[in-house]
C-alpha positions in Angstrom: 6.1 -4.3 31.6 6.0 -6.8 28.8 3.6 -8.7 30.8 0.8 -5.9 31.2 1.7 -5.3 27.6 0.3 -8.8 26.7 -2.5 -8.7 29.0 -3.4 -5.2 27.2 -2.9 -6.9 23.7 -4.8 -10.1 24.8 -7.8 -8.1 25.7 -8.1 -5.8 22.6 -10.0 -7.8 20.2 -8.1 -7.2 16.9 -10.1 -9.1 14.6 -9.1 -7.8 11.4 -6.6 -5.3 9.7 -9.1 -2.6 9.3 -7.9 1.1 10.3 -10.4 1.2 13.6 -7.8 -1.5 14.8 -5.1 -0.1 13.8 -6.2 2.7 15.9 -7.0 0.6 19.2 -3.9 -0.9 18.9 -1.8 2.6 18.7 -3.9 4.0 21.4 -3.1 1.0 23.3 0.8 0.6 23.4 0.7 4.7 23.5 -0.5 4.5 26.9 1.5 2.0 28.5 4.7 2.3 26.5 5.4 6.4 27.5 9.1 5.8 28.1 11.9 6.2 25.2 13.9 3.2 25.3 17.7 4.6 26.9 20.1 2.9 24.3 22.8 4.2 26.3 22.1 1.1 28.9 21.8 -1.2 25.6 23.5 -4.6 25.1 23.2 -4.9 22.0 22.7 -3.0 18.9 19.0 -1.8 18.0 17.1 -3.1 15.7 14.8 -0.8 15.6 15.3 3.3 14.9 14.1 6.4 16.6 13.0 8.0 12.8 12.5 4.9 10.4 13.8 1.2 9.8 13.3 -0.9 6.6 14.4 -4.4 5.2 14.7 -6.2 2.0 12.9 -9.5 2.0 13.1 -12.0 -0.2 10.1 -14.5 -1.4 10.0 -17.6 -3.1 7.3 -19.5 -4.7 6.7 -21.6 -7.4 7.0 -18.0 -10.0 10.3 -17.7 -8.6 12.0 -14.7 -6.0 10.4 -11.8 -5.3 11.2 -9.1 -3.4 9.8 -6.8 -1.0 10.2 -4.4 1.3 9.4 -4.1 5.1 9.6 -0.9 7.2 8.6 0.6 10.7 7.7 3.8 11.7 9.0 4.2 15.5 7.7 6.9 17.2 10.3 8.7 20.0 7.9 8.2 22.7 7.1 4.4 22.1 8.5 1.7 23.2 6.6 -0.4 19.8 6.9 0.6 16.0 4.1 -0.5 13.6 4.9 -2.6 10.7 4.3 -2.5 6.9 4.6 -4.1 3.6 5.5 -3.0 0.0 5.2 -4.7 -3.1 5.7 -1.4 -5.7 3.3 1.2 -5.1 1.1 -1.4 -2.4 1.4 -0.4 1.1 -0.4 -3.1 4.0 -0.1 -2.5 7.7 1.8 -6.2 8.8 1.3 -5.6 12.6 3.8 -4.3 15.0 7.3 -4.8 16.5 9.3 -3.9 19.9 12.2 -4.6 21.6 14.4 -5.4 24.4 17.8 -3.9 23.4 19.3 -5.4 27.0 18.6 -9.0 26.3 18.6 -8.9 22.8 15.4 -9.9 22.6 12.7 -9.0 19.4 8.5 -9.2 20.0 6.6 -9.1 16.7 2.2 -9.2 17.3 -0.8 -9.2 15.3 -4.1 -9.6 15.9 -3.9 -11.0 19.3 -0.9 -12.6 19.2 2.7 -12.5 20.5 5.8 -14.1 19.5 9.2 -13.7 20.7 10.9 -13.7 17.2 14.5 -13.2 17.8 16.7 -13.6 21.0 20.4 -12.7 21.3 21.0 -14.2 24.9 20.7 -18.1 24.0 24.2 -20.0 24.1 25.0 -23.3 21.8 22.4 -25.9 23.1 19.8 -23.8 24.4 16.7 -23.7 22.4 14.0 -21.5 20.8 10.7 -22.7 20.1 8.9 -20.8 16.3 5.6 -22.0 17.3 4.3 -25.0 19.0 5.7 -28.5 17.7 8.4 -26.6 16.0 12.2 -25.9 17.9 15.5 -25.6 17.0 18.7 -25.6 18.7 21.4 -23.1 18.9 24.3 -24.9 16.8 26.4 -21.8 16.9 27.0 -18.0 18.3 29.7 -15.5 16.4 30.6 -12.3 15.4 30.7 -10.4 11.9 33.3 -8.8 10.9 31.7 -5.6 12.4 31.2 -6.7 15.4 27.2 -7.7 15.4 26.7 -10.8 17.3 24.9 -13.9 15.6 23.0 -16.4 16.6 22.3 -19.7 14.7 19.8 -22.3 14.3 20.0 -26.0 13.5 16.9 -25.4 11.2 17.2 -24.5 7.3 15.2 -21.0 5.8 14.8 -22.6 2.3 17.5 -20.2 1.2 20.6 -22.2 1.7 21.2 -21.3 4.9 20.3 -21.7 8.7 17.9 -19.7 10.7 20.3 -16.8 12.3 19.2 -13.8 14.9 21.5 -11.4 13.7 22.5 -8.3 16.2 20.6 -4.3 15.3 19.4 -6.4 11.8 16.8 -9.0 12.6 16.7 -12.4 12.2 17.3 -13.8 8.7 13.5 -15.8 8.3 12.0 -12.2 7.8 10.1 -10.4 10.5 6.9 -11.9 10.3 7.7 -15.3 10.1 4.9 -16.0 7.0 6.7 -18.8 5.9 10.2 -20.0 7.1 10.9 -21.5 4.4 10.2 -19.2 1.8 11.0 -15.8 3.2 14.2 -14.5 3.5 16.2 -11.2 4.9 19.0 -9.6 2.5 19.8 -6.1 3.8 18.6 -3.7 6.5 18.3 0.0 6.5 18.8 2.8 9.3 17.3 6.4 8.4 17.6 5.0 5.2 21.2 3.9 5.1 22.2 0.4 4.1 23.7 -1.2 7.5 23.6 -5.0 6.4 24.3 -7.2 3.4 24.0 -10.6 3.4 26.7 -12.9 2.1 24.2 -15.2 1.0 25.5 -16.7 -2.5 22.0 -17.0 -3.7 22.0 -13.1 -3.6 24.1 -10.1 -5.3 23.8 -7.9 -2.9 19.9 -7.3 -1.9 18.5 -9.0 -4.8 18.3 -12.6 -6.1 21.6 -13.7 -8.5 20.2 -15.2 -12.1 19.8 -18.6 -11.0 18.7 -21.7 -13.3 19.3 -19.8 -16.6 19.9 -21.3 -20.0 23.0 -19.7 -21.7 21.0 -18.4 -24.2 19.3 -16.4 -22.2 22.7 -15.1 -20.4 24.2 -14.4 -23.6 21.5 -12.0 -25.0 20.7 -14.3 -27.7 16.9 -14.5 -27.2 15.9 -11.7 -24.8 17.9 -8.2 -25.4 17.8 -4.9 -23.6 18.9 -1.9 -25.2 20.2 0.9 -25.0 21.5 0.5 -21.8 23.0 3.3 -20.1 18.8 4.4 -20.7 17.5 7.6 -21.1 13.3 7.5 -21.5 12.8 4.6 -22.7 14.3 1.1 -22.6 13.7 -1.6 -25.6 12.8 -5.3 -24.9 13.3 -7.7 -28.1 12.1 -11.6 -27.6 13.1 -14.3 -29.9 9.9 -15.9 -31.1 11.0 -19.3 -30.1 10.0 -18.0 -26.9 6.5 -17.8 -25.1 4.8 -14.8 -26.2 3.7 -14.0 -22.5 6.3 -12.0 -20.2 6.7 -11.1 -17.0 8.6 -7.6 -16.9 10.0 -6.4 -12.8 12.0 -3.2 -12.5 13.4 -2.6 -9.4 15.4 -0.2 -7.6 18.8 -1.0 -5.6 16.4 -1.4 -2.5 14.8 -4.5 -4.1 11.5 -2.2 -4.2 9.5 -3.2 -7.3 8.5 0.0 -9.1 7.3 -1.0 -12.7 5.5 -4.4 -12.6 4.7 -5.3 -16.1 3.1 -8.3 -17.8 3.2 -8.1 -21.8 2.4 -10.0 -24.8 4.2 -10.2 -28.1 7.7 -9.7 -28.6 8.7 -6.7 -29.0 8.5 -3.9 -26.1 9.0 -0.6 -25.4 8.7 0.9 -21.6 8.7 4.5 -20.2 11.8 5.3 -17.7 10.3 9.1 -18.1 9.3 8.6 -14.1 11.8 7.2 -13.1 15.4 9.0 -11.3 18.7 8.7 -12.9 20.8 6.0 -11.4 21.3 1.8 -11.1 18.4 -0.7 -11.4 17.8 -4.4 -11.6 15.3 -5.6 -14.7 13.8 -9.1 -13.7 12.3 -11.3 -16.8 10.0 -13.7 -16.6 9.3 -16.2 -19.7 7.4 -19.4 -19.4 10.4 -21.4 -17.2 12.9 -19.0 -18.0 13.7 -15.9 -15.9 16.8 -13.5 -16.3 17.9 -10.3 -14.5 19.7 -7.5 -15.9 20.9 -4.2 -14.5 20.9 -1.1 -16.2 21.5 2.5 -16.2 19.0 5.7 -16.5 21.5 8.9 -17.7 
């Protein structure tokens, strides 16, 4: 099957994004993908869901971590799910993904490519080639607490920590594999129900931990946040020995950015009016200085 698959893939000429190939691609796989994978015969865990999948990933450039959020839409009668990106209110289609829940085994294409991006049946020694030039070797295989096997790399994700295939999550580089360096997996979702965490210390649960902070800027001595539990609005002050320029992120406990803000001067005021009652993470952004708070809308 996955072989007419590629053949099929190989020959529709995807040379762009665009809806119309979105829609060859969907015609496509709905034609020669017509059987519901049986999870009752599964090895492993899925990674994919019959209703809807999602993942936090974080990325890291030279502005610092920032998150986003990946999900797939998996249709009952399809053996593939299609892909997408968020960054706030930005939606992009990012391709699509399928499985092999026997071997453990993870396909992710665009365009008119395939790549086998995670694979649960390799044993310590074996390897697993990214792209050409570029393989690793398995250093390790073990089990969470909770039973999910893991696989592990001998090759660093930029993120303190080895490249892992991680059983019904995903492996840890992200899903597409844009950089593996600089993209990084912290929790996956089910139906919308948080399923994994990572342990990463780099990360408080989904989102980045305040790294590389002065203490002034952990104290509350230059940039304060108030009041906090919030109601409608929340108040930003800025010590003027700061730049005048910042960089304001609020974002939910999903990592999903939902007020992206960049100001001047130093004193602020933001609307929470749209936003629901409950926990979020404030990310600030000043010159070289960057701080994360959380706070509470009543």
């Amino acid at each position: 099957m996955r072989k007419l698959i590629i053949i099929i893939c190989t020959a529709i000429k995807c040379i762009s994004l665009s809806v119309q190939a979105e829609l060859a691609l969907n015609k496509a796989f709905d034609h020669i993908a017509s059987e519901p994978p049986n999870d009752t015969t599964a090895s492993f865990r899925p990674v994919l869901k019959s209703d809807s999948t999602s993942w936090n990933v974080a990325s890291k450039s030279f502005l610092g971590i920032h998150m986003y959020l990946y999900y797939s839409l998996k249709h009952p009668d399809s053996l593939h799910a299609d892909l997408y990106s968020q960054a706030g209110s930005y939606h992009e289609y990012a391709g699509k993904i399928w499985e092999d829940t026997i071997s453990g085994k993870l396909w992710y294409f665009l365009y008119e490519e395939e790549r086998l991006i995670m694979d649960l049946s390799l044993d310590v020694g074996d390897t697993f080639e990214f792209w050409e030039g570029y393989t690793g070797t398995v250093d390790s295989v073990y089990f969470l607490d909770d039973g999910r096997k893991v696989v592990s790399i001998d090759l660093p994700t930029g993120f303190e920590e080895n490249i892992r295939f991680i059983e019904g999550v995903g492996p840890n580089a992200s899903l597409m594999w844009s950089g593996l360096s600089n993209t990084y997996l912290t929790c996956k979702y089910d139906n919308d129900e948080l399923v994994f965490v990572t342990s990463n210390s780099m990360f408080d649960g989904c989102l980045p931990l305040d790294t590389g902070l002065d203490p002034e800027l952990r104290n509350g001595s230059k940039i304060r946040l108030y009041p906090n539990p919030a109601s409608d609005v929340l108040h930003v002050d800025i010590d003027p020995s700061l730049l005048p320029a910042t960089e304001i992120i609020i974002y939910n406990i999903r990592g999903v950015a939902l007020k992206h803000l960049h100001l001047q001067g130093y004193q602020h005021t933001i609307n929470l009016g749209d936003l629901n009652k409950g926990l979020y993470f404030v990310s600030i952004n000043n010159g070289p200085h960057r701080l994360r708070h959380k706070i509470v809308i009543k």
